[in-house]
C-alpha positions in Angstrom: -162.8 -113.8 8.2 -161.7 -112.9 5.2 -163.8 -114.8 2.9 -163.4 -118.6 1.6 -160.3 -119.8 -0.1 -159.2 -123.1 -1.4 -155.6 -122.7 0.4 -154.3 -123.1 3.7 -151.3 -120.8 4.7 -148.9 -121.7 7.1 -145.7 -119.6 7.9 -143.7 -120.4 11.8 -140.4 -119.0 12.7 -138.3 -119.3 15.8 -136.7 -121.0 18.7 -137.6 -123.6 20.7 -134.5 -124.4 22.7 -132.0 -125.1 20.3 -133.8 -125.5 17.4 -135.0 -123.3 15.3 -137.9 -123.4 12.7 -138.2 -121.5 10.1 -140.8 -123.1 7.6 -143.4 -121.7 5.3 -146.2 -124.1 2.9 -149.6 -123.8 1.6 -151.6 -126.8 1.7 -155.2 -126.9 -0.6 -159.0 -127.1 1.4 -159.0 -131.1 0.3 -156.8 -134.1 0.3 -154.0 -135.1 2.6 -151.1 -133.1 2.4 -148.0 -134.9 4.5 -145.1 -133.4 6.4 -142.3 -135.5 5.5 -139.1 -136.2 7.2 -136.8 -137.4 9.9 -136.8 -137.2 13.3 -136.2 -133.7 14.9 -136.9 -131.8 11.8 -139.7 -129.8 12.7 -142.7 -132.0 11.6 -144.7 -132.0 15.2 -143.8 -128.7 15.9 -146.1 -127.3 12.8 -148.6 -129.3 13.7 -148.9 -127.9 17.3 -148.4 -124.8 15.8 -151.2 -125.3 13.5 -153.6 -126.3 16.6 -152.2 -123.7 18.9 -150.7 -125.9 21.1 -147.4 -124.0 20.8 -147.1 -120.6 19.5 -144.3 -119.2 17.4 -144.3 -116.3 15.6 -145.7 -116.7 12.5 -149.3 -116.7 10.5 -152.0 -119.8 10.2 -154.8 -119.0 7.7 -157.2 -121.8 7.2 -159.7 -121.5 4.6 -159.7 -117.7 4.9 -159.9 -117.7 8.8 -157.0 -116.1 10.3 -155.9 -118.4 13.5 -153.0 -116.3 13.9 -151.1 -113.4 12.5 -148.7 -112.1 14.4 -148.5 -108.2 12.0 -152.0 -108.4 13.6 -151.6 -109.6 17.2 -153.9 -112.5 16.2 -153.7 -115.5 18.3 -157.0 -118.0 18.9 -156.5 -120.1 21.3 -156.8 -124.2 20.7 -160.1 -124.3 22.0 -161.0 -121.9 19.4 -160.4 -123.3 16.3 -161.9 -125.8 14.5 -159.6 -128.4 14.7 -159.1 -131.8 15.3 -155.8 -133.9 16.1 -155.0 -137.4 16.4 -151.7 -137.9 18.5 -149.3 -140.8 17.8 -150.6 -142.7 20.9 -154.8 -142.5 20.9 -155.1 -141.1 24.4 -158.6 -142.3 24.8 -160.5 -141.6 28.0 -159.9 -144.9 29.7 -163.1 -144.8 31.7 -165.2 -144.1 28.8 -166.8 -146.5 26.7 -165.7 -145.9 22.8 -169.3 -145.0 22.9 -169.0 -142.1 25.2 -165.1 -141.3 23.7 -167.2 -141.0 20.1 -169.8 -138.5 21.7 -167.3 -136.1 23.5 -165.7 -135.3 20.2 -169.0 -134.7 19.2 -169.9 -132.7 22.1 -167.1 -130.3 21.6 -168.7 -129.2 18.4 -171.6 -127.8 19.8 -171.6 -123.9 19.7 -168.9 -124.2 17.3 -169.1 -123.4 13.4 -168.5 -126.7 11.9 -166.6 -127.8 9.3 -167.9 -130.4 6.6 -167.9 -133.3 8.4 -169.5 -136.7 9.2 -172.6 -137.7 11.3 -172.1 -139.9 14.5 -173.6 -143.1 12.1 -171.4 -142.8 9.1 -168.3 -142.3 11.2 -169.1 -145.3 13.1 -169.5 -147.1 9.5 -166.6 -145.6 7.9 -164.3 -146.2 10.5 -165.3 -150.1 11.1 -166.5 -149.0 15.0 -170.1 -150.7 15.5 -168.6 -154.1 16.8 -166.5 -151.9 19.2 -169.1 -149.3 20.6 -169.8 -151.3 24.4 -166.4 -152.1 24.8 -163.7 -150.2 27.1 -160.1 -148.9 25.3 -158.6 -151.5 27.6 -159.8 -154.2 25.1 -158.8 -152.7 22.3 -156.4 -153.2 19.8 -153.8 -150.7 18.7 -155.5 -150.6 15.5 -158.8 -150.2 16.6 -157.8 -147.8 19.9 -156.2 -145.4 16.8 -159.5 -145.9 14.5 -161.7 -144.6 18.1 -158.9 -141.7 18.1 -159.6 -141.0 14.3 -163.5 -140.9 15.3 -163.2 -138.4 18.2 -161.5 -136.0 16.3 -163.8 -135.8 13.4 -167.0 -135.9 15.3 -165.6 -132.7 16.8 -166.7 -131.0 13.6 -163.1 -129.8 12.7 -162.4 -128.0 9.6 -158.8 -128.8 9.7 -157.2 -132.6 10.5 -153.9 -133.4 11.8 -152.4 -136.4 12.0 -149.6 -137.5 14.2 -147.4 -140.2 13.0 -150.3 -142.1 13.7 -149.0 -145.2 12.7 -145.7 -145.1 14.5 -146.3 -146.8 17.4 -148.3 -149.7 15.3 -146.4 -152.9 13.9 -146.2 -154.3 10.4 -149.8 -156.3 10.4 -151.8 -153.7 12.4 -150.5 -150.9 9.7 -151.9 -153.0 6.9 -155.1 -153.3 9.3 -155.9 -149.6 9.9 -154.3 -148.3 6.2 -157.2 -148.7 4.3 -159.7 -146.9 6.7 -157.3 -143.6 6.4 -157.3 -144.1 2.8 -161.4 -144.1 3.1 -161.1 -140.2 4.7 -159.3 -139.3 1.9 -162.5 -140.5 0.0 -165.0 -139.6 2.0 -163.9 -136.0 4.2 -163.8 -132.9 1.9 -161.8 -131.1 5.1 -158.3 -131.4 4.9 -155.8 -133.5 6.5 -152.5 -132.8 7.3 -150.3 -135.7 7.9 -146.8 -135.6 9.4 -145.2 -139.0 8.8 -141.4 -140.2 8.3 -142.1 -143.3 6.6 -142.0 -142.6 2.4 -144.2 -146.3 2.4 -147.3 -144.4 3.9 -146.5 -141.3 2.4 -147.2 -142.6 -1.0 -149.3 -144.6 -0.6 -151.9 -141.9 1.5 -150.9 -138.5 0.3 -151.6 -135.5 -2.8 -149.6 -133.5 -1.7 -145.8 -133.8 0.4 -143.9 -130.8 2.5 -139.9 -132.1 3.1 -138.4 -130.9 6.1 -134.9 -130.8 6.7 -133.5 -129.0 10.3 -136.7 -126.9 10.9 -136.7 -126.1 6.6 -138.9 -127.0 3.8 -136.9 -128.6 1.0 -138.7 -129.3 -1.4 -143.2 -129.7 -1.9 -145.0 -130.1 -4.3 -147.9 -133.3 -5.7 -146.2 -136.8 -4.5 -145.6 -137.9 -8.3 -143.6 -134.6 -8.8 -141.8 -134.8 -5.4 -140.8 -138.7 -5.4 -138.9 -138.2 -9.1 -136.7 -136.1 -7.0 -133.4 -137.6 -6.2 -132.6 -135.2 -3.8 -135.2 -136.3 -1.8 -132.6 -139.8 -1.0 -131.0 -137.7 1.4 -134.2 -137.8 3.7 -136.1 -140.6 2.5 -135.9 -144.1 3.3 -133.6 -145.5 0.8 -135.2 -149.2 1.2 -138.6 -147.8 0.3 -137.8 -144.8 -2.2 -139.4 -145.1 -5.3 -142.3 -142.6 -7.4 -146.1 -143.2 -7.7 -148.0 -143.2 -11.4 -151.3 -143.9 -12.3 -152.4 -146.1 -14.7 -156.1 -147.5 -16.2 -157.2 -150.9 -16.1 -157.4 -152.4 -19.7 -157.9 -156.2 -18.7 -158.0 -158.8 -16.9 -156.7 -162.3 -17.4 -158.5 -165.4 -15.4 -156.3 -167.8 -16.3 -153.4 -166.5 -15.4 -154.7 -164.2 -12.4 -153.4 -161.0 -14.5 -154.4 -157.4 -14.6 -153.0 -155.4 -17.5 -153.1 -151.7 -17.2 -152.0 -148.5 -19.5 -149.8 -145.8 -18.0 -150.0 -143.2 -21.4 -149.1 -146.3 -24.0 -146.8 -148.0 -21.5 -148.2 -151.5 -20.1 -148.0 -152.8 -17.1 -148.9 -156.7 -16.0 -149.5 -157.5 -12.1 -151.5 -160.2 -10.4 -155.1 -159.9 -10.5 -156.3 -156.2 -9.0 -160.4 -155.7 -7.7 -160.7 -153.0 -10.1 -163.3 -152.4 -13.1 -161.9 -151.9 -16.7 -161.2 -148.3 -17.0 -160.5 -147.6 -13.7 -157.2 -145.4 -12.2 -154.6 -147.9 -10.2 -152.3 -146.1 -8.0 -149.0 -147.5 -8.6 -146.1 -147.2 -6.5 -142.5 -148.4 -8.0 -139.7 -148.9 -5.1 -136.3 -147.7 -6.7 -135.0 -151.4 -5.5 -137.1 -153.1 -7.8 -136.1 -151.4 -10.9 -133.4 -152.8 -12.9 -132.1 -151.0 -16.2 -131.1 -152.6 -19.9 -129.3 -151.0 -22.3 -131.6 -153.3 -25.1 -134.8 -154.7 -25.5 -134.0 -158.1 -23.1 -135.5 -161.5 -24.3 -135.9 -164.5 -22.3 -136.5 -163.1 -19.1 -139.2 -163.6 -16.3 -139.8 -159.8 -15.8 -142.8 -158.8 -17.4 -142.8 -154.9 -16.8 -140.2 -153.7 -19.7 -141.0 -149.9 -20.3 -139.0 -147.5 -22.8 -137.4 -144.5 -22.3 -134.2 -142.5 -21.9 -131.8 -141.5 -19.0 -133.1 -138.1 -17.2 -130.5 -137.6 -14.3 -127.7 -139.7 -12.6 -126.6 -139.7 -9.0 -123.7 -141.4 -7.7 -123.3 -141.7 -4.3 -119.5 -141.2 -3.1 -117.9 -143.9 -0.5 -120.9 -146.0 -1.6 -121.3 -148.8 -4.1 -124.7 -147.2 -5.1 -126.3 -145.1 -7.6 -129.4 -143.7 -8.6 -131.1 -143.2 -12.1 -133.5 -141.2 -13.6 -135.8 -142.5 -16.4 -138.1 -140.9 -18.3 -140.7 -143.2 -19.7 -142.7 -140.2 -21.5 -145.0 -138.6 -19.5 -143.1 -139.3 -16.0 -140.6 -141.1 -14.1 -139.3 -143.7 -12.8 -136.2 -144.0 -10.2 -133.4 -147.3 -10.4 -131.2 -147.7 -7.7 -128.3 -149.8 -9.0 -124.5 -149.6 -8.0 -122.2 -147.5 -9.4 -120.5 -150.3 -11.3 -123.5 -150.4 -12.9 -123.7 -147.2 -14.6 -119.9 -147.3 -15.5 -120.2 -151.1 -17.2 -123.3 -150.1 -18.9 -122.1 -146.4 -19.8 -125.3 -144.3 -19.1 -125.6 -141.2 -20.1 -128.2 -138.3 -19.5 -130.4 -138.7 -23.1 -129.4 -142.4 -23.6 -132.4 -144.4 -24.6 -132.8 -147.2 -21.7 -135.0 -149.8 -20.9 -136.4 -150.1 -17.2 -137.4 -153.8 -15.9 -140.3 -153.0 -13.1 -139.9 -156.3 -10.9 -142.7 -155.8 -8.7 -145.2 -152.8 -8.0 -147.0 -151.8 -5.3 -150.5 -151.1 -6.3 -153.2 -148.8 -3.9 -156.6 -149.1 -5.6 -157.5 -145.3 -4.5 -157.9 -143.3 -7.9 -156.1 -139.8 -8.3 -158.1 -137.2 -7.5 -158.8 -134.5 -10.0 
């Protein structure tokens, strides 16, 4: 122990059949900090690195505790550190109640220094589990067999969460289902969560911080804001999703049309009616797709979302009819994907002032955390 500190350190390098890893991050004490990528990249084999689950050489510090250190011939073994992990699939005890599959992540707490977690009663409430307590895994839901998974690993006390993809295996609907009761650990746990993921969507909308992986490498990390602007991040991102995240405050709302205006630093927005008291931080996140770009103030159009500002970066894509454009609206950015015709027809230019039509926002009512 090396006393308390607000970072986690993780370094791995090395060979596991033919791949090799060699990836280093830090990752705060708080928040959820996701490993981003495609398949094969490396994501799950940090995280088993992380809980000791596989060892390559390399050094885990966590909070000030040194899991591993190889300078040192440190190694603690799974059992030994405070950890919890939620696996793609929930591998729940099948012959245990979710009752009994809640208590045995609490019984693997005991002799253990715990992190800052969560009593048996407000996981249950957190996590939507009272309805579910009597029944058996094999009447569960996907959704609800994952939310049971979630619970089990944070009644084991961890200091440390990982995540799994654990969304992966879930469709569309039950996403939507279980989303919001992640987003509630990210209010409520002050442990941190690490979060592999290849899906930009969730990313976004869940995470602080992002790690991009490419062939067992970080590419680029950073705060999610900061790393979305990023073109370079198309290469690995899901183009049909790729966009930034802002925040913005509530300024109004209008009844009669079912309207919520909001202020990103002197730039409005307008979107349909949003649960949220005046003065409160949206998150907003602005798919490249829906972005379209105007050379002048238009007039006579349906879009409502018209912000100003001037071309930051252009990316053509060769042997492809698209492009990608970076505006700066002030005090961040927004990303366009148009075609390549586009740009030429309306002869952008890095420093051109341009006018950036938002068609539709996604809107996550979690505030940005200080």
């Amino acid at each position: 122990m090396t006393g308390e500190a607000a970072e986690i350190e993780a370094k791995f390098s090395g060979a596991l059949g033919g791949f090799a890893l060699e990836a280093a991050f830090n990752a705060p004490m708080s928040g959820i900090t996701a490993l981003f990528g495609p398949s094969g990249c490396g994501k799950t084999t940090i995280l088993r690195c992380m809980a000791g689950l596989q060892r390559l050489p390399g050094r885990l510090v966590v909070g000030g505790d040194e899991w591993q250190d190889d300078e040192r011939n440190v190694f603690l073994q799974t059992y030994r550190r405070a950890v919890g992990y939620v696996f793609q699939e929930a591998s729940l005890f099948t012959h245990f109640s979710v009752q009994k599959n809640l208590l045995f992540g609490a019984q693997r707490a005991r002799g253990q220094v715990p992190g800052p977690g969560l009593s048996f009663g407000d996981t249950v409430d957190m996590l939507g589990l009272g309805s579910l307590l009597n029944r058996m895994p094999g009447a569960l839901s996907g959704g609800e067999r994952q939310r049971v998974a979630v619970g089990r690993a944070l009644l084991s006390q961890p200091k440390l969460l990982l995540m799994d993809e654990p969304l992966a295996a879930l469709d569309h609907g039950t996403k939507e289902e279980i989303l919001p009761y992640l987003e509630a650990l990210h209010e409520n746990l002050s442990i941190p969560i690490i979060y592999v993921s290849h899906d930009v969507a969730e990313v976004a909308r869940l995470a602080d911080r992002m790690v991009v992986l490419s062939n067992g490498k970080v590419v680029v990390e950073g705060d999610v804001a900061s790393v979305l602007e990023r073109l370079a991040l198309t290469d690995s991102a899901d183009r049909f999703e790729a966009g930034v995240v802002l925040t913005a405050g509530v300024v109004r709302h209008d009844e009669k049309f079912q309207l919520t205006y909001l202020d990103h630093h002197g730039q409005s927005f307008a979107t349909p009616l949003v649960q949220a008291a005046v003065g409160e931080e949206i998150r907003l996140r602005v798919r490249a797709r829906d972005v379209s770009l105007a050379t002048q103030m238009p007039v006579g159009i349906s879009v409502r979302n018209i912000l100003k500002g001037h071309v930051a970066e252009i990316r053509e894509e060769p042997q492809t009819a698209n492009a990608e454009v970076l505006v700066d609206i002030g005090s961040s950015k927004i990303r366009a994907r148009i075609t390549r015709a586009a740009v030429a027809d309306l002869g952008l230019s890095v420093g051109a002032p341009i006018f950036a039509l938002v068609k539709s926002v996604t809107f996550e009512r979690r505030p940005r955390r200080s």
